[in-house]
C-alpha angles and dihedrals in degrees: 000000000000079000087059100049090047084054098044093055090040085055089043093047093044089052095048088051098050086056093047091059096041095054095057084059101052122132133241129261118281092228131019097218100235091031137086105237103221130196109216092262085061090050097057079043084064100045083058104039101033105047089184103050119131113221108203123192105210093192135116103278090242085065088043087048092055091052149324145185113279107270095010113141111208110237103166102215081229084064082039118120138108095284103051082043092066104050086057105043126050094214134358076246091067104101109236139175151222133220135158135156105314136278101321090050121083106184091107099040081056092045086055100057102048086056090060097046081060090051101244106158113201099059117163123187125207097204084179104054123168082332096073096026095059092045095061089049097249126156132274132193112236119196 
């Protein structure tokens, strides 16, 4: 008996473990409801076409430090409020948009949202960050 209780919380503690490990590898939302969700193609598509765009790199400042998107200022969404957001964008009517470091990471699902709680109304998202960009060889800035 005592064998089968020592099993059963080994199996309990294993499977809490496991959970524990798979939710710190969870992906990010398909969609950020009040944005436009880009693929890095669509990304290159707004420089040219949106003259004004922000691009904000909502990464640490050491990842920002290893790399970025041409043009892209680093705002850490942990730096990220209204105030930060309007030293770096003229109106809340200025499109602007998110990336961090790809689809496992939240720190610009979490930027975002705190642009639109601010009310800012062109908000794009970029799910697939430096992940996806460098994937497809495109260039980074390196400091």
């Amino acid at each position: 008996m005592k064998l089968l209780h020592n099993l059963t919380w080994l199996l309990a503690a294993g499977f809490l473990a496991s959970n524990i490990a798979v939710a710190g590898k969870e992906k990010t939302p398909e969609f950020i409801e009040g944005t436009t969700r880009v693929s890095a193609e669509e990304v290159i598509e707004l420089v040219e076409e949106l003259p004004d765009l922000v691009i904000l790199d909502a990464r640490k400042a050491s990842d920002y430090k290893k790399g970025y998107i041409e043009g892209a200022v680093s705002l850490p969404n942990t730096d990220t409020n209204r105030g930060t957001l309007k030293t770096h964008v003229k109106s809340k009517r200025t499109p602007i948009m998110f990336y961090c470091n790809g689809e496992r990471c939240g720190r610009s699902v979490k930027a975002a949202k705190i642009a639109l709680a601010a009310g800012y109304k062109r908000v794009y998202w970029f799910r697939g960050g430096m992940e996806e960009w460098e994937a497809k060889g495109l260039p980074l800035v390196h400091p």
